[in-house]
N, C-alpha and C positions, 0 to 999 in steps of 0.2 A: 504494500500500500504506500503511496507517494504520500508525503506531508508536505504541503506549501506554503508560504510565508505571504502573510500580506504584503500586496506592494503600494497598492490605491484603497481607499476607503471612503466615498461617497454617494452623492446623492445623485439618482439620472431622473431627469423630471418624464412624466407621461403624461401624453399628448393625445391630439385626439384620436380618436377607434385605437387608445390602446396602445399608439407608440412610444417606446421606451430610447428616449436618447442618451446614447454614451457619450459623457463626457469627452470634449480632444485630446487631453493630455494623457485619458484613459486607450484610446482610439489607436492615439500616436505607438504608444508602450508597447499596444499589442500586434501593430505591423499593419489595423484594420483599415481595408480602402475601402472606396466605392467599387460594388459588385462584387465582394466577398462572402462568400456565405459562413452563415453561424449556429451553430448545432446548441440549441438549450434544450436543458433538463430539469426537471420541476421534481425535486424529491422531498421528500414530508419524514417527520420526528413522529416520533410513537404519542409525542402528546398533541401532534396537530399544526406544528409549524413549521412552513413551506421555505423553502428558498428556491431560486435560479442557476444554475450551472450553467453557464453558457462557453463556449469555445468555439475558436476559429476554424475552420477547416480547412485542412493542408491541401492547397493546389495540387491535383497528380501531376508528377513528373512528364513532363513531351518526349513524345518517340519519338527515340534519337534513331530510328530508321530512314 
């Protein structure tokens, strides 16, 4: 099991139908552009409280053929 260290800790405001803005500095950090996609995960605690996982998803490699 990986342990990870906070790097950022804020606030991303939500907009309307539900959009979630990340931060730039957060954006910057993580390499995230325009047209990347993002893989969230929504896990929940035995007593009921939800968090977000979310990660970027690694470009596949171009065939070098």
């Amino acid at each position: 099991m990986a342990i990870f260290r906070t790097l950022y800790y804020g606030d991303a405001p939500v907009g309307a139908g539900g959009r979630v803005t990340i931060p730039l500095p957060m954006r910057e950090a993580l390499g995230i552009r325009d047209g990347d996609k993002l893989t969230i995960r929504v896990e929940e605690k035995s007593g009921g409280a939800r968090q977000l996982v979310i990660w970027r998803v690694e470009p596949a490699p171009e065939d070098a053929s």
